[in-house]
PDB file of N, CA, C and O in Angstrom:
ATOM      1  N   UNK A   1     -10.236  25.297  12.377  1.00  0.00           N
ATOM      2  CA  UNK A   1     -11.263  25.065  11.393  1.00  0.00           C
ATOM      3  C   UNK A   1     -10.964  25.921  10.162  1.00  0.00           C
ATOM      4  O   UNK A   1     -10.947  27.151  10.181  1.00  0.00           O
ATOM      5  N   UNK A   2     -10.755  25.237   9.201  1.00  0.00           N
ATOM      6  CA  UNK A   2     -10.811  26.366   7.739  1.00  0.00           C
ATOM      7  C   UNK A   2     -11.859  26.871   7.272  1.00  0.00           C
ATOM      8  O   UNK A   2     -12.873  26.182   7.388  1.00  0.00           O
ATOM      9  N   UNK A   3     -11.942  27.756   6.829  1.00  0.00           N
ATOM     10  CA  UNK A   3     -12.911  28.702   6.629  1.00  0.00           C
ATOM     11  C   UNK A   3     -12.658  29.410   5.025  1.00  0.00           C
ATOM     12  O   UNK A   3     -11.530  29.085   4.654  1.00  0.00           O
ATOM     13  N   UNK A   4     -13.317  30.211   4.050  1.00  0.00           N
ATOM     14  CA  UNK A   4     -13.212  30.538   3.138  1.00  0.00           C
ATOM     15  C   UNK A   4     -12.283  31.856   3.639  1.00  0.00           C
ATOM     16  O   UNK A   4     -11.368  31.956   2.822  1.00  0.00           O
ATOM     17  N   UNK A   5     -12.176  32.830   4.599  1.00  0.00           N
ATOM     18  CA  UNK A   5     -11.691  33.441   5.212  1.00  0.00           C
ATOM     19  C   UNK A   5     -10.179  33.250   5.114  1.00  0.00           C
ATOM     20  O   UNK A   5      -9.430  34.027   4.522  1.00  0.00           O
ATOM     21  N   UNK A   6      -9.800  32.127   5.759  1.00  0.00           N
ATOM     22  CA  UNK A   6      -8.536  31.815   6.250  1.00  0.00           C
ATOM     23  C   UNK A   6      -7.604  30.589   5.644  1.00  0.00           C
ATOM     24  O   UNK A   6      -6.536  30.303   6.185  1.00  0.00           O
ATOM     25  N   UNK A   7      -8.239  29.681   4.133  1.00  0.00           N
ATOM     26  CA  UNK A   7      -7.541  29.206   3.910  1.00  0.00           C
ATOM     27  C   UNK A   7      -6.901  29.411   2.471  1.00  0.00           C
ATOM     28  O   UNK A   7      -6.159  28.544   2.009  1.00  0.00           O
ATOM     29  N   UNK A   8      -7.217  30.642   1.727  1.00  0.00           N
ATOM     30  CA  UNK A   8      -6.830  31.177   0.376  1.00  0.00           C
ATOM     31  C   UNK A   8      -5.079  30.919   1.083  1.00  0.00           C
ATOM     32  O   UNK A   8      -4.789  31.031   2.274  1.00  0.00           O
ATOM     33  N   UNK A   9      -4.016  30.519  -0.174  1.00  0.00           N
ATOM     34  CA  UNK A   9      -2.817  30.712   0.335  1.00  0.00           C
ATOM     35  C   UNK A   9      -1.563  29.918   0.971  1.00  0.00           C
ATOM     36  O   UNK A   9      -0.354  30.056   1.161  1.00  0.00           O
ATOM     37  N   UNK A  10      -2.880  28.768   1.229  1.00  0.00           N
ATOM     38  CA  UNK A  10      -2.243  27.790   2.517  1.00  0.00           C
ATOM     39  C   UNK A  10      -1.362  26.827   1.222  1.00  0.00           C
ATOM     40  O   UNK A  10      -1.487  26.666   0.008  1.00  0.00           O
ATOM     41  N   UNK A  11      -0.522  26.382   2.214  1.00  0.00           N
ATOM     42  CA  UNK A  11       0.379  25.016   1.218  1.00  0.00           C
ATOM     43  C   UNK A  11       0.257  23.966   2.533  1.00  0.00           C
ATOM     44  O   UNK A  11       0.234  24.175   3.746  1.00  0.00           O
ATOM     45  N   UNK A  12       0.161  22.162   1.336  1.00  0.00           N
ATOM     46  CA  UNK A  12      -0.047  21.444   2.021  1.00  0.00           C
ATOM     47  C   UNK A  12       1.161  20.500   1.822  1.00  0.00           C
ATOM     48  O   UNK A  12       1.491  20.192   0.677  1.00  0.00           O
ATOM     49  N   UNK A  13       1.827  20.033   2.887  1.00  0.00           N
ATOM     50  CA  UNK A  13       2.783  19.157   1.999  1.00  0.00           C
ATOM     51  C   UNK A  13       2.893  17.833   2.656  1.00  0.00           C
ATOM     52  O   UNK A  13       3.401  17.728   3.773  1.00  0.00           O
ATOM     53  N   UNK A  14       2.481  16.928   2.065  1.00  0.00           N
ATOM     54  CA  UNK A  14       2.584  15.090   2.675  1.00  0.00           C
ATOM     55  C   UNK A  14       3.724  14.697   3.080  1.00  0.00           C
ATOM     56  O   UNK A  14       4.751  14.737   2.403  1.00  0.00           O
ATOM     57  N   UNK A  15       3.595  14.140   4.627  1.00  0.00           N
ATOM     58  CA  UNK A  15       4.726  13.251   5.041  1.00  0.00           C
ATOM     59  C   UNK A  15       4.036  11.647   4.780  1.00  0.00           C
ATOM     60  O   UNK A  15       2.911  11.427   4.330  1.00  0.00           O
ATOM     61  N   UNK A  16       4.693  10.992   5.050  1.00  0.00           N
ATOM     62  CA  UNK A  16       4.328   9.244   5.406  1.00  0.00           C
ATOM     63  C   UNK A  16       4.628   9.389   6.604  1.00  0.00           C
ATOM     64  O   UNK A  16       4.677  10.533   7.057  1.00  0.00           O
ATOM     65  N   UNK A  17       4.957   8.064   7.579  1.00  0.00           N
ATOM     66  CA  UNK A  17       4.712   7.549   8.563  1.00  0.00           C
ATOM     67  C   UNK A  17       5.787   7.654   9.480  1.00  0.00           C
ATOM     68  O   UNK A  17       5.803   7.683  10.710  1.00  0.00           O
ATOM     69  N   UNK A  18       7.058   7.726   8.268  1.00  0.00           N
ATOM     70  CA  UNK A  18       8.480   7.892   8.859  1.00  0.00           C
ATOM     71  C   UNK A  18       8.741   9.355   8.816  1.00  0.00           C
ATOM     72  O   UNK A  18       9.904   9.572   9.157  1.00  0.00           O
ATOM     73  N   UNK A  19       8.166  10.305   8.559  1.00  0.00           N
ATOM     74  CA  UNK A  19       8.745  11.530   8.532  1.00  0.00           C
ATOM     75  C   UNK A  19       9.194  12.074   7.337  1.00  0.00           C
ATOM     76  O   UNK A  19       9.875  13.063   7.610  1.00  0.00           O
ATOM     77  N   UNK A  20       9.114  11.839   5.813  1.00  0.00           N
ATOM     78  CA  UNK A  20       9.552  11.483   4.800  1.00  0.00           C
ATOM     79  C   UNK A  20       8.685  12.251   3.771  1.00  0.00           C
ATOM     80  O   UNK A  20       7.496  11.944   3.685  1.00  0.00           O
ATOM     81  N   UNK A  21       9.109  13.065   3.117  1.00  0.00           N
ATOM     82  CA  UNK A  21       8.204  14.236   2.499  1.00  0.00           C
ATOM     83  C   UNK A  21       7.780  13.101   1.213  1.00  0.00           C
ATOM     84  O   UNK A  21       8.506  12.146   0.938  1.00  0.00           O
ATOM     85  N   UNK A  22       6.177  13.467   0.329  1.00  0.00           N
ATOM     86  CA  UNK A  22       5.937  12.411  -0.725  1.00  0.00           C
ATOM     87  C   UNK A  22       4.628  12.927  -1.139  1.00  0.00           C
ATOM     88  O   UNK A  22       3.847  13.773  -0.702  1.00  0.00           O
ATOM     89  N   UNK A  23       4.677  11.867  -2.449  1.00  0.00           N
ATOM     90  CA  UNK A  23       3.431  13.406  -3.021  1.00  0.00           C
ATOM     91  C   UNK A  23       2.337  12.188  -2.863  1.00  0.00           C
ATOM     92  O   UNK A  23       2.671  11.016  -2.688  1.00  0.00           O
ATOM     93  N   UNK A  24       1.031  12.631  -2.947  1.00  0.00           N
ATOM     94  CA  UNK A  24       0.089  11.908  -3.261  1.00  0.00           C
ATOM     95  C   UNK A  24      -0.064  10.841  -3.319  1.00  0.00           C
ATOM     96  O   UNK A  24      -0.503  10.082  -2.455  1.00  0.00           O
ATOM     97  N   UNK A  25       0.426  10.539  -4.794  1.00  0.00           N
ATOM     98  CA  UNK A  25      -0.014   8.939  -5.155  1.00  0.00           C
ATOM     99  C   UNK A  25       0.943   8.225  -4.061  1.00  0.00           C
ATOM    100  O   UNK A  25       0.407   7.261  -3.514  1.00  0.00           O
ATOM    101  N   UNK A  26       2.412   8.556  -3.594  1.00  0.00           N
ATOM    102  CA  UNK A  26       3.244   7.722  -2.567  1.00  0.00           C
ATOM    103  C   UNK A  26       2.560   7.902  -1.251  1.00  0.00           C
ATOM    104  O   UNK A  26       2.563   6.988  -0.426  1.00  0.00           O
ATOM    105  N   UNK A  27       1.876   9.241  -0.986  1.00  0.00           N
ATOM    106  CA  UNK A  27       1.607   8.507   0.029  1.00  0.00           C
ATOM    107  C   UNK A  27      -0.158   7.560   0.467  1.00  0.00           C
ATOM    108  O   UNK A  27      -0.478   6.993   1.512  1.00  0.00           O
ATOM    109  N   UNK A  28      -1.035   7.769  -0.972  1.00  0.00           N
ATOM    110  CA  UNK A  28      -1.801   6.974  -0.669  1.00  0.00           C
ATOM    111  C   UNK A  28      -1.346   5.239  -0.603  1.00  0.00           C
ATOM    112  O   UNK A  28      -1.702   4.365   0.188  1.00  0.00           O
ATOM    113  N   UNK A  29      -0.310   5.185  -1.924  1.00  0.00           N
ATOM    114  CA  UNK A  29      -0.178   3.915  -1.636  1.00  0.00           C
ATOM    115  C   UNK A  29       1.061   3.486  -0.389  1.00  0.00           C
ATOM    116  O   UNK A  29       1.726   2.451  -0.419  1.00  0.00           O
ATOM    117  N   UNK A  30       1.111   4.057   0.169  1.00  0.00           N
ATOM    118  CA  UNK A  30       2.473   4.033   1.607  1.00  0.00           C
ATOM    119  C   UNK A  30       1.074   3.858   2.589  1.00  0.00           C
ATOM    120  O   UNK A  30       1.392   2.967   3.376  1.00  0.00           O
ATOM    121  N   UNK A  31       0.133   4.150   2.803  1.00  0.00           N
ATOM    122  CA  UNK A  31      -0.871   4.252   3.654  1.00  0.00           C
ATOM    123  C   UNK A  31      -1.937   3.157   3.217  1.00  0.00           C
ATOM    124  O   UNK A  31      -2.696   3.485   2.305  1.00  0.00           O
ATOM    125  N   UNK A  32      -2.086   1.773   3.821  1.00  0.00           N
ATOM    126  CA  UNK A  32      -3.375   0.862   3.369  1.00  0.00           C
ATOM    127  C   UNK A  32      -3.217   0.369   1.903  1.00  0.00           C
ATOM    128  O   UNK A  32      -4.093  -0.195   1.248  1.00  0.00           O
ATOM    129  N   UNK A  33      -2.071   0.645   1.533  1.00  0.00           N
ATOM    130  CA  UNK A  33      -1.628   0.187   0.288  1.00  0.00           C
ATOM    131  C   UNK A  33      -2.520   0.888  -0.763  1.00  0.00           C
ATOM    132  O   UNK A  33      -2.786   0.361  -1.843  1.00  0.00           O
ATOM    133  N   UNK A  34      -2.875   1.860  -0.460  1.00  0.00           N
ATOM    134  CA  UNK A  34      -3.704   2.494  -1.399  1.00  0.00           C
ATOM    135  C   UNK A  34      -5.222   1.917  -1.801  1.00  0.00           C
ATOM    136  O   UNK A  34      -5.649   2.156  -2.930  1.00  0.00           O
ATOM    137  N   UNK A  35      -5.790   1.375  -1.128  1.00  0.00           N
ATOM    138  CA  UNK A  35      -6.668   0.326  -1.273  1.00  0.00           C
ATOM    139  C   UNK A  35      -7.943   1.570  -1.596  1.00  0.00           C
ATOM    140  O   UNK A  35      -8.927   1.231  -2.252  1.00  0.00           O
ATOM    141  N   UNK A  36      -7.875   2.302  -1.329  1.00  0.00           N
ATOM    142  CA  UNK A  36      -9.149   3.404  -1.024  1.00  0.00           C
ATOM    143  C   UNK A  36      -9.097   4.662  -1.950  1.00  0.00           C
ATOM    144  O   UNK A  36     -10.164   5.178  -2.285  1.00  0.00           O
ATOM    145  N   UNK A  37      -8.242   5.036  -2.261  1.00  0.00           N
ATOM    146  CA  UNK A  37      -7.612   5.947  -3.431  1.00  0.00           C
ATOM    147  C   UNK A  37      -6.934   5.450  -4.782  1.00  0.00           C
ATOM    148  O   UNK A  37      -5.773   5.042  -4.761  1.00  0.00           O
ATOM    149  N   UNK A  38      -7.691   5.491  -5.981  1.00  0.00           N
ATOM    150  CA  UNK A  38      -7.684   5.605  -6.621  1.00  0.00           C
ATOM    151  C   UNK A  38      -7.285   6.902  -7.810  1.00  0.00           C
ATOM    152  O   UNK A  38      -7.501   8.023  -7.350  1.00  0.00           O
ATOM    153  N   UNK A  39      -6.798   6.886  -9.101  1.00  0.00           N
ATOM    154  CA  UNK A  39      -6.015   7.824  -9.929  1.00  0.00           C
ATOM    155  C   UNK A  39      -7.387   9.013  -9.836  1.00  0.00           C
ATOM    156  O   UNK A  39      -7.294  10.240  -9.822  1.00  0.00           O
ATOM    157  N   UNK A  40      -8.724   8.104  -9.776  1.00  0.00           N
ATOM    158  CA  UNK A  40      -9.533   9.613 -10.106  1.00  0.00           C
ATOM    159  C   UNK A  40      -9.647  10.379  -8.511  1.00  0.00           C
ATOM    160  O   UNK A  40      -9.953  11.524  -8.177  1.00  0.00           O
ATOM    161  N   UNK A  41      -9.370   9.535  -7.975  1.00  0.00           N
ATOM    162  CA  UNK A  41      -9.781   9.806  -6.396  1.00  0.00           C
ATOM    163  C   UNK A  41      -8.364  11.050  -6.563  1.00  0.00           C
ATOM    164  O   UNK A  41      -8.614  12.227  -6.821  1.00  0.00           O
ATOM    165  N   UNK A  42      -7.244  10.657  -6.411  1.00  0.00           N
ATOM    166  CA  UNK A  42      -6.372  11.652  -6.598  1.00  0.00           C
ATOM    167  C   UNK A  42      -6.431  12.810  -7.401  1.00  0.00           C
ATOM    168  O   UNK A  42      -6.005  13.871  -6.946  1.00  0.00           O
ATOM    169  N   UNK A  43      -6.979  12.733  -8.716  1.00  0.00           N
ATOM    170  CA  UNK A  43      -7.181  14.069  -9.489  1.00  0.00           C
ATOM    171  C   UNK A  43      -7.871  14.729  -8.822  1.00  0.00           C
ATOM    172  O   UNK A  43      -7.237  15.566  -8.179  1.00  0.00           O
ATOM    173  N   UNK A  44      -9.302  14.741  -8.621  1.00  0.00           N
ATOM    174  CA  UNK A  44      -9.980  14.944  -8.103  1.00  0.00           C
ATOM    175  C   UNK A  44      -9.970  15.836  -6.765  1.00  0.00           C
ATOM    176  O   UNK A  44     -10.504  16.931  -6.588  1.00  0.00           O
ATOM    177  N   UNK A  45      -8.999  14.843  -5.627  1.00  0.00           N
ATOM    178  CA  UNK A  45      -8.466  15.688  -4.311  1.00  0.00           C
ATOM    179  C   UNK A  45      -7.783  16.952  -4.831  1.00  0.00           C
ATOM    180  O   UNK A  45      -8.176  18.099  -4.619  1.00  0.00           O
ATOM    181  N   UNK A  46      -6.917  16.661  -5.404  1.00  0.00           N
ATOM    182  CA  UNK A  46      -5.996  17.904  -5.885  1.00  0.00           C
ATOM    183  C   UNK A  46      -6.588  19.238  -6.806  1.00  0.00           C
ATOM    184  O   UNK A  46      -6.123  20.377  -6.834  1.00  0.00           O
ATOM    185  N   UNK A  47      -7.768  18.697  -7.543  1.00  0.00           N
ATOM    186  CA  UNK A  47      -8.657  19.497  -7.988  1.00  0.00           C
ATOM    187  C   UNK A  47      -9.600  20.482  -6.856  1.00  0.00           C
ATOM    188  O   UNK A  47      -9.948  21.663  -6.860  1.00  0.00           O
ATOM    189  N   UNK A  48      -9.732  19.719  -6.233  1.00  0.00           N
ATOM    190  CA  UNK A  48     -10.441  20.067  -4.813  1.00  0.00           C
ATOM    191  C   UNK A  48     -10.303  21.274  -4.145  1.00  0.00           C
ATOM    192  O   UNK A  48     -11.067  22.210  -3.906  1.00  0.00           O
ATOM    193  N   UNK A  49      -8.117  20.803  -3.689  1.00  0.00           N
ATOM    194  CA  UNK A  49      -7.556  21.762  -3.348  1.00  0.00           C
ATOM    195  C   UNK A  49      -7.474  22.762  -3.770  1.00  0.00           C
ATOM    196  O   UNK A  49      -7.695  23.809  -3.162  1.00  0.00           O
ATOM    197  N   UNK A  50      -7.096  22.631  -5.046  1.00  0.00           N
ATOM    198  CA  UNK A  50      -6.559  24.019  -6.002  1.00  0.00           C
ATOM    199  C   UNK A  50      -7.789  24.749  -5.949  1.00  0.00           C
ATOM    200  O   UNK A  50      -7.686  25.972  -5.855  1.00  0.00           O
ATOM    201  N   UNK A  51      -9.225  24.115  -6.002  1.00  0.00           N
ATOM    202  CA  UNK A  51     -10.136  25.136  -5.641  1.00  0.00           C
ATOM    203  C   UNK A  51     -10.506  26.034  -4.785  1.00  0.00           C
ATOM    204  O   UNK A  51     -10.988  27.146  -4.997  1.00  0.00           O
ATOM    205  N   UNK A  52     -10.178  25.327  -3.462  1.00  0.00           N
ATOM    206  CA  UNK A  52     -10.284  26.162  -2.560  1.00  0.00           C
ATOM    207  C   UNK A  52      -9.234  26.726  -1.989  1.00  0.00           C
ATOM    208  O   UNK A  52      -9.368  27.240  -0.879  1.00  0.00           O
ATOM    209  N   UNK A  53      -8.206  26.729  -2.538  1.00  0.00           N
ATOM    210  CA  UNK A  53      -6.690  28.117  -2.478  1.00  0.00           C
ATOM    211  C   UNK A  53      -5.982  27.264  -1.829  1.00  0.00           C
ATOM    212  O   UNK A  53      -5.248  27.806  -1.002  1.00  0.00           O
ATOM    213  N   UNK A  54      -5.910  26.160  -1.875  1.00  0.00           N
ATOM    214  CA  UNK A  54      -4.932  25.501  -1.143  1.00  0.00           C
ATOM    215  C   UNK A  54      -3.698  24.921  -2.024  1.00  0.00           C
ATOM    216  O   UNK A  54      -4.276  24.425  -2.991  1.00  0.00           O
ATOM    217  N   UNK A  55      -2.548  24.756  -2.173  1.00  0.00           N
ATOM    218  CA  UNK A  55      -1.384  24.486  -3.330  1.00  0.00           C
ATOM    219  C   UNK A  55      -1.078  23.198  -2.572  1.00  0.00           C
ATOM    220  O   UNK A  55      -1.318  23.321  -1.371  1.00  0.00           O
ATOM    221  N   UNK A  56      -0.511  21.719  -3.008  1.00  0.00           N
ATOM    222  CA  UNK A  56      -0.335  20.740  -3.100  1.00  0.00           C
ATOM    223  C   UNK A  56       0.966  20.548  -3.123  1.00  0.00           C
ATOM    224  O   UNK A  56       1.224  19.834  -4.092  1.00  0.00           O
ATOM    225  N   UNK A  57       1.947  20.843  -2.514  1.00  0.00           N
ATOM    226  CA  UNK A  57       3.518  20.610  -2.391  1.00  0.00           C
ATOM    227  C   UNK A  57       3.823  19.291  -2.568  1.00  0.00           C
ATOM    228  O   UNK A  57       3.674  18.462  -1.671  1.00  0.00           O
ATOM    229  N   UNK A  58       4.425  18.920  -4.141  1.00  0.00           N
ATOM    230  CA  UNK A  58       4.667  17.434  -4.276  1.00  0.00           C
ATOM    231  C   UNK A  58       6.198  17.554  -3.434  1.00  0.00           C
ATOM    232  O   UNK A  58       6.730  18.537  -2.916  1.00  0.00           O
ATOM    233  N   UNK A  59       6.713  15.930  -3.549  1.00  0.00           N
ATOM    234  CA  UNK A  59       7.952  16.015  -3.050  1.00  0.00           C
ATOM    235  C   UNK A  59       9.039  16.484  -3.527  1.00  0.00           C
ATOM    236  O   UNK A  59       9.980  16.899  -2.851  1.00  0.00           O
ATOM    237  N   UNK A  60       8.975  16.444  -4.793  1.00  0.00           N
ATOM    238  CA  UNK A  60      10.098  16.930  -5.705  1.00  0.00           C
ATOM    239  C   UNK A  60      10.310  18.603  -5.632  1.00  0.00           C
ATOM    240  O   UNK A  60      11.269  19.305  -5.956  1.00  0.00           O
ATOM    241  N   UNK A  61       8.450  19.065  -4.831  1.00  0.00           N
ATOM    242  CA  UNK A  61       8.937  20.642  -4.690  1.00  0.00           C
ATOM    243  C   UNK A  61       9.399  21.057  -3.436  1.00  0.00           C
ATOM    244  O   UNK A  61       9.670  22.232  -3.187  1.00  0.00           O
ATOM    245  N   UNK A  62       9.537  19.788  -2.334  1.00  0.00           N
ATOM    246  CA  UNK A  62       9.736  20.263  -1.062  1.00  0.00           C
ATOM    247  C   UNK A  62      11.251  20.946  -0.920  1.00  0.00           C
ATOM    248  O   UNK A  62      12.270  20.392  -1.332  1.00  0.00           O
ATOM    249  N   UNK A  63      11.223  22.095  -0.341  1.00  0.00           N
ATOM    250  CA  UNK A  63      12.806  22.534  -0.205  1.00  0.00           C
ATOM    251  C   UNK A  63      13.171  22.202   1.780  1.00  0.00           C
ATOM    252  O   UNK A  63      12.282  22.335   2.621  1.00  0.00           O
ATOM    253  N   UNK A  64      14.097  21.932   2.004  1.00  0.00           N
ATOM    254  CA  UNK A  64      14.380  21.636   3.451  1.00  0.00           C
ATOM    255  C   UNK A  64      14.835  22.499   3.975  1.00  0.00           C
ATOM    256  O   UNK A  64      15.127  22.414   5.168  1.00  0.00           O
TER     257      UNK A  64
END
C-alpha cells in the first residue's frame, strides 16, 4: 500500500503486454486502443504523479 510515508522517490516505468518498455501515450493506446485515456487524461496522470513523488520513466529514459 503507498502511503505519503513510503512513496516520495519511487520511479514508475511502463511495460505493454510483451515485455516492452513505453511511455504513456504507447501504452494507453497498446492497451484497449486507448479508448479510455485521453491527452488530458494523460497530462493529468502524470501531473498526479509528479505530485505525489513519484517520477514517470518514459521509454526513451529507460536504461537496460
Amino acid at each position: 500500500m503507498l502511503t505519503e510515508d513510503n512513496v516520495m522517490d519511487l520511479e514508475l516505468r511502463l511495460y505493454d503486454q510483451t515485455g516492452t518498455a513505453c511511455t504513456l501515450a504507447e501504452y494507453v493506446r497498446r492497451s484497449d486502443s486507448g479508448s479510455y485515456a485521453d491527452g488530458d487524461f494523460r497530462r493529468h496522470f502524470k501531473a498526479l504523479l509528479e505530485d505525489i513523488g513519484i517520477t514517470l520513466i518514459e521509454n526513451k529514459e529507460v536504461t537496460k
